[in-house]
Each structure stands twice: as C-alpha cells, then as structure tokens.
ZAMARGU-4260 file (C-alpha; in steps of 0.2 Angstrom, whole numbers, plus 5000, padded with zeros to 4 digits):
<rodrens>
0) 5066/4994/5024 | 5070/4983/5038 | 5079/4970/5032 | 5067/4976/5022 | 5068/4978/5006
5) 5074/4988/4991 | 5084/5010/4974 | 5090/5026/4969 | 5083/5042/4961 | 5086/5060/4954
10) 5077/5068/4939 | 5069/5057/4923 | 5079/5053/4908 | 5094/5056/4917 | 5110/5045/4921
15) 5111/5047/4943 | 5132/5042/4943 | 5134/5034/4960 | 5147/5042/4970 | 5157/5036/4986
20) 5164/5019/4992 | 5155/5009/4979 | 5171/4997/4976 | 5169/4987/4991 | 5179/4970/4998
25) 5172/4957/5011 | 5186/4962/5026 | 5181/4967/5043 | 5186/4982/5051 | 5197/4979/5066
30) 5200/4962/5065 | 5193/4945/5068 | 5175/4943/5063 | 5179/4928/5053 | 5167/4911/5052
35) 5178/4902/5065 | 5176/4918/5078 | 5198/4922/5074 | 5197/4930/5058 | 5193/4923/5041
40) 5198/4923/5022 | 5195/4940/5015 | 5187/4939/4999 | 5183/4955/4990 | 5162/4957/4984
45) 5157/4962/4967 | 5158/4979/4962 | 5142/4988/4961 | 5134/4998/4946 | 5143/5015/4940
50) 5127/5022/4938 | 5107/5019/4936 | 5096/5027/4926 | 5078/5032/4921 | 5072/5021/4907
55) 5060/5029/4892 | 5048/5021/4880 | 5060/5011/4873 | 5068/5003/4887 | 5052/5000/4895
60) 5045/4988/4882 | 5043/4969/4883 | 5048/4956/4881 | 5063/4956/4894 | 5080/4953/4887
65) 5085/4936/4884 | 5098/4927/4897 | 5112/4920/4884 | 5109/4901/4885 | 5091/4901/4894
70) 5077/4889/4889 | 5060/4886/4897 | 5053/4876/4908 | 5053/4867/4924 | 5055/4869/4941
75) 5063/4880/4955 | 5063/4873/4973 | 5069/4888/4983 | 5075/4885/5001 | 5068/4898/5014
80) 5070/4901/5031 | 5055/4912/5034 | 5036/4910/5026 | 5030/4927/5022 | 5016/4934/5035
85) 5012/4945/5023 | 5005/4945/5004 | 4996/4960/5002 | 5007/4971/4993 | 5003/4987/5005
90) 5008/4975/5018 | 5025/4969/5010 | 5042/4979/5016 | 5053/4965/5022 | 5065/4956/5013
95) 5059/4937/5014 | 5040/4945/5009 | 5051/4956/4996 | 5058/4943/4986 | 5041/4933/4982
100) 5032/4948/4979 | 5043/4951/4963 | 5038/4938/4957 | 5017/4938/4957 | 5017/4955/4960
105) 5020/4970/4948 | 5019/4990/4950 | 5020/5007/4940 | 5038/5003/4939 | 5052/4992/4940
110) 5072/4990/4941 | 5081/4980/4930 | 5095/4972/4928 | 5102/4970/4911 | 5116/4959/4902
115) 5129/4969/4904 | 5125/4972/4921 | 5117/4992/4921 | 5103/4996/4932 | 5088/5004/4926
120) 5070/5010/4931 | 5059/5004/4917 | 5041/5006/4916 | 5032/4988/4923 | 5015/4991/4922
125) 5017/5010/4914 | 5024/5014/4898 | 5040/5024/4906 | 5048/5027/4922 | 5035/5044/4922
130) 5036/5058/4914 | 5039/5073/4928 | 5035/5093/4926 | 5031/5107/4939 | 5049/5106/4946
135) 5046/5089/4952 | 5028/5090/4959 | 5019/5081/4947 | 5022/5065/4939 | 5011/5056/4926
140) 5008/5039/4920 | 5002/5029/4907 | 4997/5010/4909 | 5001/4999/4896 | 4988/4990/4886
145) 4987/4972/4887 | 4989/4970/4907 | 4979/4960/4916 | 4978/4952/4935 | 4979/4933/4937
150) 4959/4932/4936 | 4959/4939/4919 | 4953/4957/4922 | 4961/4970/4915 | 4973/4984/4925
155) 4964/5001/4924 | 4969/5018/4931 | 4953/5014/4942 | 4963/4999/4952 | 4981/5010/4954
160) 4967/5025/4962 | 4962/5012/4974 | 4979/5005/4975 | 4988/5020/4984 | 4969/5027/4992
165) 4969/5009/5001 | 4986/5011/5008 | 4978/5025/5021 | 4967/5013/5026 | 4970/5009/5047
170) 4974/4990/5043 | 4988/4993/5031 | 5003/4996/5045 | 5017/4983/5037 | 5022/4994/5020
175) 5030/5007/5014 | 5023/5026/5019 | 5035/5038/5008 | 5019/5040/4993 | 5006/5042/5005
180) 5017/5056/5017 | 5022/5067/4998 | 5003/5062/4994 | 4997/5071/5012 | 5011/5084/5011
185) 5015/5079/5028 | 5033/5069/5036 | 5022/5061/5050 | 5010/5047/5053 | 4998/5060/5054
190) 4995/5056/5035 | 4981/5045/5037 | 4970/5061/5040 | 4969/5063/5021 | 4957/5048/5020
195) 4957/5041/5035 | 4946/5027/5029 | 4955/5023/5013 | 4939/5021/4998 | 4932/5010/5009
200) 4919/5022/5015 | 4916/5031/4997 | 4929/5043/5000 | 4942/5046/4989 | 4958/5056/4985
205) 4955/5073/4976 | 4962/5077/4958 | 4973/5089/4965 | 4981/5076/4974 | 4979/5061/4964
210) 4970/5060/4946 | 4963/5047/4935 | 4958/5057/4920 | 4953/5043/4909 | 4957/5023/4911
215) 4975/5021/4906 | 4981/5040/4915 | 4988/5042/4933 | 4993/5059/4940 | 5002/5064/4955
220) 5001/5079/4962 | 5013/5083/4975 | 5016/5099/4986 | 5035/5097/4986 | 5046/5092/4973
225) 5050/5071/4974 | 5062/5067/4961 | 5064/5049/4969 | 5045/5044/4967 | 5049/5031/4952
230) 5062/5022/4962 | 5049/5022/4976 | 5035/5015/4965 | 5048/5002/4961 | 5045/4993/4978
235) 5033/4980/4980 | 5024/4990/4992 | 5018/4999/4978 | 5014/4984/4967 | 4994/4984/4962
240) 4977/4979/4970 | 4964/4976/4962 | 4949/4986/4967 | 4937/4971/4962 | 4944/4957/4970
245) 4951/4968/4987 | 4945/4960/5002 | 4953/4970/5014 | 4962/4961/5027 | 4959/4944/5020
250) 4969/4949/5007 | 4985/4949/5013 | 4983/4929/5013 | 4974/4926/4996 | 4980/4941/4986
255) 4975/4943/4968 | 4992/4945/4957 | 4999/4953/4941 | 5015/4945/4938 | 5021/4930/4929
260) 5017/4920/4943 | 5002/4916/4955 | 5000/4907/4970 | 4995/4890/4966 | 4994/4883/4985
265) 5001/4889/5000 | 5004/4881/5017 | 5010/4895/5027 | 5025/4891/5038 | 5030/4874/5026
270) 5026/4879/5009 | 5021/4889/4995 | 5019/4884/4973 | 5019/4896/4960 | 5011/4893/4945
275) 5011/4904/4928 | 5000/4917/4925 | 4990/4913/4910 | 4988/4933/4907 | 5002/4938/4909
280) 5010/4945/4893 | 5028/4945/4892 | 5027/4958/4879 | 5021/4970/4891 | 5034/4963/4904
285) 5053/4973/4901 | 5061/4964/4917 | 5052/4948/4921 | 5060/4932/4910 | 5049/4921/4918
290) 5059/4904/4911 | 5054/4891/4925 | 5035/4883/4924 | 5034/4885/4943 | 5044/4886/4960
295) 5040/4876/4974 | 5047/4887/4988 | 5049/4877/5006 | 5050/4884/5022 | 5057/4881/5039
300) 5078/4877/5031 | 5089/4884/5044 | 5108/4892/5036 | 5115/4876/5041 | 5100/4866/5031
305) 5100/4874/5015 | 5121/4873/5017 | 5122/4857/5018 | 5105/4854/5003 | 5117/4866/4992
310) 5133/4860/4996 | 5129/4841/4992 | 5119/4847/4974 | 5108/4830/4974 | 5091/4826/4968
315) 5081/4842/4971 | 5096/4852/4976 | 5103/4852/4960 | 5087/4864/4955 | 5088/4874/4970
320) 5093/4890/4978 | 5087/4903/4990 | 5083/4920/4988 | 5087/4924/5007 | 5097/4911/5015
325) 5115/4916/5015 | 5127/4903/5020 | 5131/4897/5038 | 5145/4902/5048 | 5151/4884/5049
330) 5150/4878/5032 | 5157/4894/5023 | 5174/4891/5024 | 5172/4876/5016 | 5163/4884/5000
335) 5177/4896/5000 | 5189/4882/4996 | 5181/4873/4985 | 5180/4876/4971 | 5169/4866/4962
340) 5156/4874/4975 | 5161/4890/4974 | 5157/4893/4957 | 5139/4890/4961 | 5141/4904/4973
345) 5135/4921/4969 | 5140/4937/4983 | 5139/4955/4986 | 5131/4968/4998 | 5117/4969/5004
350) 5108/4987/5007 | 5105/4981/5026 | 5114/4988/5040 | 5112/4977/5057 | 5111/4988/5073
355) 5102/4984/5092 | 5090/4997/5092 | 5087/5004/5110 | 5069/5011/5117 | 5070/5025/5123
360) 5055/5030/5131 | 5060/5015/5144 | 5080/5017/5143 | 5080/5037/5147 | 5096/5038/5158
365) 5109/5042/5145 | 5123/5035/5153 | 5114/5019/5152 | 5111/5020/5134 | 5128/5024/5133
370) 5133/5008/5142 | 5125/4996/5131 | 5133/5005/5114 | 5149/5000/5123 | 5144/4984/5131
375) 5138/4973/5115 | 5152/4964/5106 | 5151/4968/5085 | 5164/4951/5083 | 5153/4941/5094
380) 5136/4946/5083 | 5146/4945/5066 | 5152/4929/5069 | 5136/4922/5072 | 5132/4928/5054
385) 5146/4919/5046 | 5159/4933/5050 | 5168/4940/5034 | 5155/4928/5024 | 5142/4937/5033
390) 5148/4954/5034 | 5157/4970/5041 | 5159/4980/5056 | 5147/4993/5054 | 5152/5010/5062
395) 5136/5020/5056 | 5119/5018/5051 | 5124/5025/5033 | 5128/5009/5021 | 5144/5007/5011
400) 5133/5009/4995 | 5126/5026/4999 | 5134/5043/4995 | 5145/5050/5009 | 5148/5034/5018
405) 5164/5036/5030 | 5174/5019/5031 | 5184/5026/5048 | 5168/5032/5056 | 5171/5026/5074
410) 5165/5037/5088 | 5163/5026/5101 | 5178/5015/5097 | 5171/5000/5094 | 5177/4997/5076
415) 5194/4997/5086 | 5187/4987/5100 | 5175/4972/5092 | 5174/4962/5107 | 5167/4979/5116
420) 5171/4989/5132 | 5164/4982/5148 | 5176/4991/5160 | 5167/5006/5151 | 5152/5001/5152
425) 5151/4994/5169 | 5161/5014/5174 | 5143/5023/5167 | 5134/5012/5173 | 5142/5016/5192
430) 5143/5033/5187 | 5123/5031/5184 | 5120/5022/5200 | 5114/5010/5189 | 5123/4994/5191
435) 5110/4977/5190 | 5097/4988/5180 | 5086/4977/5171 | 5084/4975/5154 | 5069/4966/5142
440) 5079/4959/5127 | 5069/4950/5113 | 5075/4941/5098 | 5068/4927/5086 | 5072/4911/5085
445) 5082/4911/5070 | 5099/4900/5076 | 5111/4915/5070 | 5098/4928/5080 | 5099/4916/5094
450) 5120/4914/5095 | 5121/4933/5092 | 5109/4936/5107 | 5118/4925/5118 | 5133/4935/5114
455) 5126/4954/5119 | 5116/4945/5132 | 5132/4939/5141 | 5143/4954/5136 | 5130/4966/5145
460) 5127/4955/5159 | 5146/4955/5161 | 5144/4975/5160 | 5132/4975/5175 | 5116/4971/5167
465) 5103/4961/5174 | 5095/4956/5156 | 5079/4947/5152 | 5079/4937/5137 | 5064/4932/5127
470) 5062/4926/5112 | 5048/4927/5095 | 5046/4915/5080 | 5055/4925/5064 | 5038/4927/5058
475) 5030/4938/5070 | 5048/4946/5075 | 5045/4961/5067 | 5027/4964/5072 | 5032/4961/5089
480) 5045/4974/5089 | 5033/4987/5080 | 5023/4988/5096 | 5023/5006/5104 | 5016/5002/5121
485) 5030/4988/5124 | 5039/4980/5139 | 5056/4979/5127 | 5069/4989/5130 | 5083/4982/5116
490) 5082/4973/5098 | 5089/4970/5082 | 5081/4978/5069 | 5090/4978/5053 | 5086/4993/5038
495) 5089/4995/5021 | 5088/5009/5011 | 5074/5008/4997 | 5087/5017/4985 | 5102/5027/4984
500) 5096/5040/4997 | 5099/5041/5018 | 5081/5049/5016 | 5077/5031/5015 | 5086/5027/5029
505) 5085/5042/5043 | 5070/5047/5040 | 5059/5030/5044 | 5068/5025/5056 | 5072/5043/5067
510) 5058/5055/5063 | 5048/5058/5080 | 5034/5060/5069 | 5030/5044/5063 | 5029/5033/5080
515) 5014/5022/5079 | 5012/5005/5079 | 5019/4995/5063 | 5031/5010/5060 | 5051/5009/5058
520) 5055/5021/5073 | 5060/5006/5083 | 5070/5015/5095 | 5055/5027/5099 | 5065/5043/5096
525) 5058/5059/5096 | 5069/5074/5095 | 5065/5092/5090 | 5083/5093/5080 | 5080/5078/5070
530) 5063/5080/5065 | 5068/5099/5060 | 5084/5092/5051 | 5073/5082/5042 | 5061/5093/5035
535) 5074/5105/5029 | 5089/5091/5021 | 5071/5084/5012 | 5072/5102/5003 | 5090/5101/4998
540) 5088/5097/4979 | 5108/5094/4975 | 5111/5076/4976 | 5129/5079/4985 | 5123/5092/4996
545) 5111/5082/5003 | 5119/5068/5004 | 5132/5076/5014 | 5118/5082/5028 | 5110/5065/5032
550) 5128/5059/5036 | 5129/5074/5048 | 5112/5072/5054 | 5116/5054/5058 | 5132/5055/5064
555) 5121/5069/5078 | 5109/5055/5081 | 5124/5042/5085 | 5131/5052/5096 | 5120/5064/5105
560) 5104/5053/5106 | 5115/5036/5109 | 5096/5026/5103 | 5104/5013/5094 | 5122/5004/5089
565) 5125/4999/5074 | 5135/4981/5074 | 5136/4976/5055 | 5134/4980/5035 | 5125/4963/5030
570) 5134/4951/5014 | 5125/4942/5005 | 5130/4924/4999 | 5119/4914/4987 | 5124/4896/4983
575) 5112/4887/4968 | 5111/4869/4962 | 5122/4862/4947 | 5107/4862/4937 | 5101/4880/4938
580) 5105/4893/4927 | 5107/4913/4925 | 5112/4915/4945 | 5118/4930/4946 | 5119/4945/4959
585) 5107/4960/4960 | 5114/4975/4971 | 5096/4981/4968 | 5087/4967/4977 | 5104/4961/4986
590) 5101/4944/4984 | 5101/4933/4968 | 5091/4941/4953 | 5074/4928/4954 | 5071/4934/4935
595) 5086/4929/4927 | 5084/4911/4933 | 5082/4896/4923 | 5083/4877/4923 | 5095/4867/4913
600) 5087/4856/4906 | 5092/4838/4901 | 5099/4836/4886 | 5089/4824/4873
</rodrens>
C-alpha cells in the first residue's frame, strides 16, 4: 500500500504471535537524523501487539466496545494535508484516502482494536472473520441482517458479487489486486482476463470462482490455498458497492456508503463534512463507536499549520486532530518538552517504508543505478520529516514490524554513511563514462517532499548528475508516478504492508508481472528470478519459513537489481486538542484509532 494503507494473517480461529523486532524505540541508525539536522531526543515508540487473532461469532457482534469515559456528540475538525482523489472504495489504497474511507465505508471484515489493546479480525458486515475449508481454498461468508447503505437499501450477497466483479473493470486502477489475482489464479495484471469487463457488460464471475448461493451467502473459491484473505478483506479497498446505486466512474466522487458516517458536502481540495448514517445499526457494527455527530475535515494545513493549530489548543483546535499529519521537523522538539503538550501526543510506527524508487527501463546502466543508491543522503531526507520524530534509517524494504526484519542490514553502507558517498558515486559514475547523465526527478509539493528533494537533488548533482526537477500537486503525485510510458527516471514512493506479510510488500511492488498503469511496480522491474521467487515463497504455507524467503528475495532485489534505495521507516506522531477524547494509537492503521474518538463535552 503506498503510503498506502493497512494487516496480518494465518489460519481462522487461530492466535498468529508476531515474531521479530516488534519492541521498537524512535533512534536513528548511524547517527544524527534529529529535527534540528544534528541529532535529536531519542524517544522510544510504543510497543506493538504480541499477537492478532481471527475473531468468531461472538467477537464479531455489535455494538463496539465502550471507550471508558466516552459520551456522544459533537464535532471533530480534523486537519489534512491532502483531499482524497479518490472515494470509490476499488479506488482507495493510499493512506490519506485510507483513513476516511473507515469511517463511511465498511467491508466483509474489519480490525479492531480493543480496550486492552489486542488486535482482532472481526466480522464487519459478516457474521465472522470467514469460515475457511479445502486447505485454505474456499472461504465463506455470512452477511449480517440488519445492514443497510446510507440510501436505505439493504446489503445483499448480490452487491459484494458485484463488489469484487467491478474491481476487474478497466477503470478501476487505484486499489488493491491481491482478491482479484487469488480470484484469477494468476500473479500478474493479466487478471483482468477473467471478466474483462467487470458485470458491466452482463458477464459475471462463475460459481466455481465466486458464488452467491442465496442473499446473505458469499463463497470464494480459490485455486491455491490464501490463508491471509480476511486480513485482505479488511482493507477499504474491499469495502462495499452497491450494485444499484454504482455509477461507475462518477462514483469515486459521489459514492454511496455503509458506515456510520456519509458525506454530507464535499469541496474537494478545502473540505469535506460527514454526517451520521441514519441506517446504520451499531448493533451490527463490532468496531465502529461512532461517538461524534459529525467531522468537518479541512484541507490544505501544511505540518507546520496543523503544529502550530494543535500546539496553541484554542477555539476549534481544542476538538481537533489529524488522522495523517505528523508533526513538523520545527515544532517537534518543542512538544517533546512540554509537557502539558505532550500528553496530547499519541506515537508509534507506521507500516511505511520511504525509498526513491529508480525506473529502470530508462536507468539500464547498473553502475549508474548504483551511483544514485550511494549518492542520496538518508540524514538529509529524514530530517526533512522531522528526524527521530519522523523516523529511522531504513536499510531495507522489509519494515521493523514484519517477521525477519534485520536491524544491521546494511549493504551498501549507508546506515553507516547517512550523509551518503559522493566520491563513490561520482568513481561509478566515471567508471560508467557517465559523468553529467541527466536525470527527470519528480516530487509533490508537499514542504517536507520538497526539503527532501532538494536534498537528493544537490547530493546527486554533487555526485555528477545533471538532474531535472519537477514537481506534482500531493493529490495527483501518485497517479503521476503510476504512469508506464514516462519521462521520470527517480521518485519517492512510500509502501506499506497491508498485514503482517512481505507478500504484501514484495510482491506489488517487484513482480514483473503486474507492470501497467496504476500498478505499485514503480521502479518497472522485471526479472525472471523474482517473478519465479515469488510464485514459489507464495506456496510456502509455514509462516517462519516464508517469512525467511521474502527477506532473502529482498535482500537479492537490493543488491543485484540496485531499483530502488530505501531511505526511512516512517513514525507516526498525532497531537489532538484538550477537548478530544479516546486518542490513542492503532499499529493497524498507524495513525490515531478515528473509532475511538470522542468529544469532551462541557460539563452542565
């Protein structure tokens, strides 16, 4: 999920204990990386979950746990820096999109967060988290009675059909692909040939793939085992359509919704007002609390703006908070010591790993590739995202949270060498006979993206790079960079695993197979070892065993292929207002839990 949101998996009913370095503490690797670019105040993150597991019945029924001390009713103002392009939920993957869509949005399943801080997968709009037989290839579903979309229709097997047939449709490019790929039976984007159309030509899946027996009964039907496919449906990706009211492309702007919230008005770029959901049932609902009567969510606040807004907790800002703005390099030293702000700060890590992708089909020599890795500076891009506030040297594309991270994985040095190697770079780049080749760099126009740019821009320059630099609204950023047929050569891309897997991560963003337009495989990679990898770690069904063959695939695809470099592990920090209630952190979401929250209301 590129910066893109995001869970875990193994077998139904059964505990999945989460192995690895789980305990994690806010300190760069190699030194410096703080706010001030010289280093900064360590401050450890949260623990995450010992373990997640797959709820039943029971667990799955509404309403949602209380939060101690909650009461209903009145208003959220949330802060954002990005409006969401997208609202259809086929089309939702990115974090800012992510976080809304939780809220108006609701699927087959759902993660939640409980009291005492345990993570399960809980049946949302089904009865359970599914109930699994023939080794893993068929799953089945129940919906629940008593749900309904915002309009007043009921959910029906008929509109979760149409739901996952829509998502092979040519339009839909944005969302996630694991369903439809295990639906196909295929690793590729050659998916799409298993209704090339999506329903909207008549055709539809067939029962052996995808079965509807009566109203309130899904089946899937898969040619391999996928014991992850709850934690999958768990995405808002997968939320629900409804068949009636789909208008195809129109309806990523005017979507109909299932949650506890809809949208009220929405004025893309500068705001957006949610509203309740008269039909939504919160006894139906096991992980929605819903307190607040509405959120008005604005657009357009920069780190720095929403700092300052949470900072001076006035007015508004006193019922505020954001579900993505962290805080900004500047002002985060300042939170840190005070402490009548910092304990309206909330932290922890995020799934995301920050890296400069590289195209490869235009960057082919090598050596070049292998100048850049050593050219861009990891202090000079963590810095720009607040530093130890804002992160951690990364020295792989496999996350601190997943199994088999290696904390003194370093194979170009750079862990050891923040401010990076020009001398090096510059020497392959003479070796190459490549000194002043030309580079098309893009990045949006996000401050912290923009500081971070300028950074690699100078360090590769200084290397013996003559860059171009160009630059997207945040909106459009990820569209942009999607485009096969390009003129880029380098961007940031950031990826998060949908669960506890690296088949979340390496597959999406390294297969060769799935190159097309809107897909993950920024750096255009395309190599027989990989893709053959792939197909034979996805048929490893012990959870170490495969965990320990994406690390080694991806330690391959660093060092042999040389597409990308990986610069930081993204940290999360949430401040709220004085008068806003149940913040707390979800390692799930990696943000704060937009459930949980609720207004303090005046007393008398």
């Amino acid at each position: 999920m590129s910066t893109r949101a995001p869970r875990r998996a193994r077998v139904a009913a059964v505990s999945l204990a989460i192995t690895g370095a789980l305990v994690l503490s806010a300190c760069s690797s190699g030194g410096g990386g703080g706010p001030d670019g010289e280093g900064g105040e360590d401050t450890a993150a949260p623990e995450t979950s010992a373990a997640i597991s797959f709820g039943d019945a029971e667990a799955s029924t509404g309403p949602a746990e209380e939060v101690p001390g909650a009461t209903p009713g009145g208003t959220v103002q949330v802060l954002q820096q990005t409006s969401p392009d997208h609202l259809d939920p086929a089309q939702i993957y990115v974090s800012h999109e992510s976080n809304l869509a939780r809220l108006i949005h609701r699927g087959l399943t759902y993660v939640r967060l409980d009291n005492e801080g345990n993570y399960t997968v809980v049946g949302d709009l089904a009865t359970d988290s599914g109930t699994v037989s023939d080794d893993g290839r068929t799953w089945t579903y129940t919906l629940k009675e008593d749900i309904f979309f915002n309009d007043g229709t009921p959910i029906t097997s008929a509109d979760l059909r149409h739901t996952f047939e829509r998502q092979f449709a040519p339009f839909i490019t944005q969302g996630p692909s694991y369903v439809q790929q295990w639906l196909a039976g295929t690793g590729g984007a050659d998916y799409r040939e298993l209704l090339p159309e999506g329903p909207y030509e008549g055709d539809h899946l067939p029962d052996s793939v995808l079965e509807t027996p009566d109203e309130r009964t899904i089946v899937f039907h898969f040619a391999e085992p996928q014991n992850d496919l709850p934690y999958a449906l768990a995405t808002p990706g997968y939320a629900v359509v409804s068949a009636e009211g789909d208008t195809q492309e129109a309806y990523d702007q005017d979507p109909v919704t299932s949650g506890p919230y809809q949208i009220e008005d929405f004025r893309s770029g500068r705001s957006m007002t949610l509203t309740r959901n008269e039909y939504w049932q919160p006894e139906t609902d096991p992980a929605r609390n819903a307190y607040p009567d509405s959120y008005e969510i604005s657009f357009g606040h920069s780190l720095e703006d929403s700092t300052a807004r949470l900072m001076a907790d006035n007015g508004d800002n006193q019922y505020a908070t954001s579900f993505n703005n962290g805080l900004d390099a500047g002002n985060g030293p300042t939170v840190m010591e005070d402490p009548a702000i910092r304990e309206r700060l909330i932290d922890g890590f995020q799934p995301y790993v920050a890296t400069l992708a590289i195209n490869t089909d235009r960057v082919t020599d090598e050596l070049v590739r292998e100048a850049i890795i050593r050219a861009v500076p990891l202090n000079g891009v963590l810095n720009a995202y607040g530093g130890t506030i804002g992160g951690q040297y990364a020295g792989g594309i496999i996350s601190p949270l997943l199994p088999g991270y290696q904390e003194d994985y370093d194979p170009f040095g750079k862990l050891a060498n923040p401010q990076g190697d020009i001398e090096g770079a510059r020497a392959l780049l003479e070796e190459a006979d490549a000194v002043g080749y030309r580079l098309n760099y893009v990045n949006n126009t996000a401050p912290e993206d923009q500081q971070a740019a300028v950074a690699i821009a100078d360090a590769l320059e200084s290397a013996g790079f003559d860059v171009n630099r160009t630059e997207v609204p945040p909106e459009t950023y990820y569209d942009t960079i999607g485009v096969v047929d390009s003129e880029l050569d380098i961007y940031r891309s950031s990826w998060g695993h949908d669960w506890l897997s690296a088949a979340t991560v390496i597959p999406p963003l390294f297969d060769g197979r799935q190159i097309q337009d809107g897909a993950s495989n920024y750096s255009h990679l395309n190599d027989e070892h990989v893709n053959s990898e792939i197909d034979r770690i996805r048929t490893i069904t012990d959870p170490a065993e495969a965990a320990a063959a994406w690390v080694e695939l991806s330690q391959y695809i660093q060092e042999e292929t040389l597409s990308f470099v990986p610069t930081f592990y993204y940290r999360q920090t949430i401040l709220h207002g004085s008068r806003i209630g149940g913040g707390v952190f979800n390692d799930d979401l990696g943000t704060i839990d937009m459930q949980r929250l609720y207004v303090i209301q005046d007393e008398g």
